[in-house]
PLY file of the C-alpha trace (Angstrom):
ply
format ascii 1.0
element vertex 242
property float x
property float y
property float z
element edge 241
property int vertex1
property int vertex2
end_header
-41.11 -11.71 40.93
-43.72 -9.80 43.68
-44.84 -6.68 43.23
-47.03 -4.69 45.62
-47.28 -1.27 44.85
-49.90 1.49 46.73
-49.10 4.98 47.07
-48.35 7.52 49.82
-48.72 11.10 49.86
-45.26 12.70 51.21
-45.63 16.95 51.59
-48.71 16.93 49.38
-46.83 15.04 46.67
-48.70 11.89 45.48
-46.04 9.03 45.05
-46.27 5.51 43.88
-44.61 2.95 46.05
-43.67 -0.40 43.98
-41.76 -2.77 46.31
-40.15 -5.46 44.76
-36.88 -8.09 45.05
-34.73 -5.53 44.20
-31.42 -4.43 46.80
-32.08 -0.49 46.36
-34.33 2.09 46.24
-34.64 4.12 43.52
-36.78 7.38 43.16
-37.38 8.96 39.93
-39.97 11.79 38.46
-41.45 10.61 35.32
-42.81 13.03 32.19
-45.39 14.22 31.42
-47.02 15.90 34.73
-44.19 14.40 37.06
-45.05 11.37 38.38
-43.49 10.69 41.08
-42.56 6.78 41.51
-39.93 4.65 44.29
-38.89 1.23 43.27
-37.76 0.14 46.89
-36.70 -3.69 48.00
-39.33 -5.68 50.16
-38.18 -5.12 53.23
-37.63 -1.04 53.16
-40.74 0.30 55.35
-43.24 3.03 53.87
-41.37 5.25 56.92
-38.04 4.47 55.12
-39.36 5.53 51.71
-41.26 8.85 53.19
-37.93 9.84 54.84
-36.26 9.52 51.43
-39.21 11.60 49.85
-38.59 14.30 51.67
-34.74 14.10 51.42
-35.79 14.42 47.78
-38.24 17.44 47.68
-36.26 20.16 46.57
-35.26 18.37 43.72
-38.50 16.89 43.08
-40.26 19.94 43.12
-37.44 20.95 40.32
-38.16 18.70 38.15
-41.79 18.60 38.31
-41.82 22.50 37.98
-39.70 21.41 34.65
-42.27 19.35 32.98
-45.11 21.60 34.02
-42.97 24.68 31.94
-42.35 22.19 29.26
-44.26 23.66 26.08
-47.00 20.34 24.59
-48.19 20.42 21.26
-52.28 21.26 20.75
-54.17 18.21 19.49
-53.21 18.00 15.56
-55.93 18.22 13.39
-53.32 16.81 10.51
-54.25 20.25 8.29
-51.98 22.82 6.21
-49.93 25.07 8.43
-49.78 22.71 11.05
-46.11 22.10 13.17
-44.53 18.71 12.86
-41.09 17.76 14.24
-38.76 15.39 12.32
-35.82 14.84 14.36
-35.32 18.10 16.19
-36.29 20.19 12.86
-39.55 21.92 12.77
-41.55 21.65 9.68
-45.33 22.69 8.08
-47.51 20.14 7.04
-48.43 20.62 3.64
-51.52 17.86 2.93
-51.90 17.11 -0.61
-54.80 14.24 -1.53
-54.18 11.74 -4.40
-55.61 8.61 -5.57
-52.19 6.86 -5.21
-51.18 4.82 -2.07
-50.15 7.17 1.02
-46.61 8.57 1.37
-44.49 11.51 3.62
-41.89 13.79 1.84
-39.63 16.65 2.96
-39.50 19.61 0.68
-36.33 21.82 1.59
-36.05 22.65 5.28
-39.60 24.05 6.14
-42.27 21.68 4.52
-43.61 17.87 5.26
-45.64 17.06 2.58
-48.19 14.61 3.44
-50.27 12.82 0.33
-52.85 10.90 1.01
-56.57 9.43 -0.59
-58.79 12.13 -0.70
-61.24 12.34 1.85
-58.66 10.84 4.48
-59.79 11.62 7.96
-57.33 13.02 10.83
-56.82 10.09 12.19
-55.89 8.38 8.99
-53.66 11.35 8.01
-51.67 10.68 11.83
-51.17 7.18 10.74
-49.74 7.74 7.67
-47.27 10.44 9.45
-46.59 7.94 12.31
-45.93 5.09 10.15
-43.61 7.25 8.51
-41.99 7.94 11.54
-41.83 4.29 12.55
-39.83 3.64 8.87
-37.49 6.38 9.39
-36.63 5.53 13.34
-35.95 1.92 11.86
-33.73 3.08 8.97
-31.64 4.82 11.64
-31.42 2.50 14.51
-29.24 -0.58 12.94
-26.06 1.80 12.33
-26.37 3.11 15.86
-26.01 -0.16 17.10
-23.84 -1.25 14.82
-21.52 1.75 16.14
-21.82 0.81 19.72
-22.52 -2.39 20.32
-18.48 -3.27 19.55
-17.73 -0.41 21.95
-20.14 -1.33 24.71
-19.22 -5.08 24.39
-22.93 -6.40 24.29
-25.14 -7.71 22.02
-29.01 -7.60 21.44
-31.33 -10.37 20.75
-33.76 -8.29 19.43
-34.78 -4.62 19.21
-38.19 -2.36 18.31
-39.93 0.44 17.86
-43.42 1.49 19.72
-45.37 4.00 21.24
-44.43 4.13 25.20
-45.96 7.41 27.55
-43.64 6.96 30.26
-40.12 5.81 28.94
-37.83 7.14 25.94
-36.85 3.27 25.95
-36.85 0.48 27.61
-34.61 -2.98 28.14
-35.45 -6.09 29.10
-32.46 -7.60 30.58
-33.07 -11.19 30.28
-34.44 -11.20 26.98
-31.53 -9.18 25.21
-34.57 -6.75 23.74
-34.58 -3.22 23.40
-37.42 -0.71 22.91
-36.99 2.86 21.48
-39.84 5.05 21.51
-41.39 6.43 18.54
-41.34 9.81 19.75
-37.94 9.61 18.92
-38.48 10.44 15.88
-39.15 14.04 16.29
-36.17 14.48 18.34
-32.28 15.56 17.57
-30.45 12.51 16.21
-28.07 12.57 19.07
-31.23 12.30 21.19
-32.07 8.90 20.24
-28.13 7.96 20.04
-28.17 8.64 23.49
-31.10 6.72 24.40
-29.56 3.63 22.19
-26.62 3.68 24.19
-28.95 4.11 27.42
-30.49 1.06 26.78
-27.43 -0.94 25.77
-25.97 -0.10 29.02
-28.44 -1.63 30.66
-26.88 -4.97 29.42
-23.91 -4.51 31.56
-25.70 -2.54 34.50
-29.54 -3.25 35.36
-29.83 -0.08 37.80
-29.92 3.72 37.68
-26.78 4.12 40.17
-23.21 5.04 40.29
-22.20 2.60 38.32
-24.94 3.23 35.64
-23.73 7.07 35.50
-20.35 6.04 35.44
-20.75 4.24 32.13
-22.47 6.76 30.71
-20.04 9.26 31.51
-17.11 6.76 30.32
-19.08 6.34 27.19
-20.86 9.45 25.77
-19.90 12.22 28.22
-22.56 14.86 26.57
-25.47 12.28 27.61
-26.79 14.78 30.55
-27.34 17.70 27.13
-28.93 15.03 25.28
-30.96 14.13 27.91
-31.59 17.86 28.73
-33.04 18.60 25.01
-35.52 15.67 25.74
-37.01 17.31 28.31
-37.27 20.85 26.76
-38.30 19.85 23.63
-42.47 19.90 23.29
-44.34 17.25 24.50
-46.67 15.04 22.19
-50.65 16.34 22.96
-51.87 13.23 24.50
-53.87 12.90 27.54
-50.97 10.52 29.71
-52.26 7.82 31.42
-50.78 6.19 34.00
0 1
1 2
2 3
3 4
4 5
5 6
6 7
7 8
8 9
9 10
10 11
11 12
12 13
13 14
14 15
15 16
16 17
17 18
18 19
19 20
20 21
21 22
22 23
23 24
24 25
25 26
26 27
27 28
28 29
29 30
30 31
31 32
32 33
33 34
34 35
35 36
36 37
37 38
38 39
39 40
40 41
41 42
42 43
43 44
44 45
45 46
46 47
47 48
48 49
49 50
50 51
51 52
52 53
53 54
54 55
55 56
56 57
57 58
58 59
59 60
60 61
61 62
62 63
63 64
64 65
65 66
66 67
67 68
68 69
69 70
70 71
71 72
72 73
73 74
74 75
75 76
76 77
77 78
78 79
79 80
80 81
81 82
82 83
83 84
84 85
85 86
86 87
87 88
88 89
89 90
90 91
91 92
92 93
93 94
94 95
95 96
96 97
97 98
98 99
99 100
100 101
101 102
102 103
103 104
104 105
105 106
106 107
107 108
108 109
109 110
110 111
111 112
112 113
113 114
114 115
115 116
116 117
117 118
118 119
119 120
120 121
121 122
122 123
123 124
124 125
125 126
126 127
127 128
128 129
129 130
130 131
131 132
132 133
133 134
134 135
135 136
136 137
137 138
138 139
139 140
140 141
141 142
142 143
143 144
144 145
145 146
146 147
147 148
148 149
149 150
150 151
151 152
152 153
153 154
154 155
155 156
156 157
157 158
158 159
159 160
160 161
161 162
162 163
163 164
164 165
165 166
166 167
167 168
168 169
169 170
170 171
171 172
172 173
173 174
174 175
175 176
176 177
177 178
178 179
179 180
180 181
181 182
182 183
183 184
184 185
185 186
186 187
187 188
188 189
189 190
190 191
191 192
192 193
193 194
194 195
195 196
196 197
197 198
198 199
199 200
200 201
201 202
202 203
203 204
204 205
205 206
206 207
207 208
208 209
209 210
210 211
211 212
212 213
213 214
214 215
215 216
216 217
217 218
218 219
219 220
220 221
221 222
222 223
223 224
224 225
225 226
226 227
227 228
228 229
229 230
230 231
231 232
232 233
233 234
234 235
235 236
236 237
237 238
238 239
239 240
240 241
């Protein structure tokens, strides 16, 4: 498939411009700083896609102001006291070190309890936490489909977990494969049933249009709260590349 993409600078908002064979445009503001981005078919002119910019503002400007209020978590320094989210619930990290092989446990409502070898560096306590998180996200995913792929009529081929800056999850179409983003894991359950279904809608409807919204309402009518809590909920501290 080609792909040119170059950006324009509509209003003193940067945007990305990726042309490709596609039959609509499609303009969307991505987290974390709101990037703005237009998928737009070959033949649509960069005139055509400023004049659909600036149809836009208004509601671009919302949503970047959104993730610009949207509270991000300080670096973690993986140390007592710290804040960790486990879907939707806040919890302190309580480190404990101990010659045994490295585990995560929940201790009532308020504590994560983190053991690992002692003299385990930051970045060796985060991997223990985000493996963790990967394990968990797995244990949870296979019911969810289970649940709706029967209801949605669709199948996957295969489906996976990984780190993704831009996207809560992702589809490729022609490979029946799924993506859900580990972040996930610190969000509301019905957050990442939501994106499940998201995704698995995407087997019957490739694009972000009426249709697309249509199934979603047909489907899970409180997706718009879900998707809502996603983008109040704190963002992870990294520096987001794009």
């Amino acid at each position: 498939m080609t792909t040119e993409i170059h950006h324009l600078t509509v209003s003193g908002v940067k945007v990305e411009v990726v042309r490709k064979d596609i039959k609509n445009l499609h303009l969307g503001v991505y987290p974390p700083n709101g990037r703005v981005r237009v998928a737009t078919p070959l033949v649509i002119s960069d005139e055509a896609v400023r004049l659909a910019v600036i149809d836009k503002l208004g509601w671009i400007r919302r949503q970047k102001a959104k993730f610009a209020e949207q509270p991000r978590q300080s670096q973690r320094e993986m140390v007592n006291g710290e804040s960790h989210y486990f879907l939707g619930r806040r919890y302190r990290l309580r480190v404990h070190e101990d010659d045994a092989p490295p585990r995560v446990a929940i201790r009532g409502i308020a504590s994560l309890n983190l053991f690992v070898r002692p003299g385990a560096t930051a970045d060796q306590r985060e991997a223990v936490l985000l493996r963790w998180h990967r394990e968990q996200l797995k244990a949870l995913i296979p019911a969810l489909l289970e649940k709706w792929q029967p209801i949605l009529g669709v199948q996957v081929a295969h489906w996976g977990v990984k780190k993704m800056k831009t996207k809560w999850g992702s589809c490729s179409i022609d490979a029946g494969r799924i993506w859900i983003n580990l972040e996930l894991a610190k969000k509301p359950l019905h957050c990442l049933e939501y994106i499940v279904v998201h995704e698995l809608l995407h087997l019957l409807e490739r694009h972000h249009n009426e249709r697309f919204s249509a199934l979603l309402n047909a489907y899970l009518p409180n997706w718009r709260q879900s998707r809502e809590i996603l983008s109040q909920m704190p963002l992870g501290h990294e520096a987001w590349d794009y």
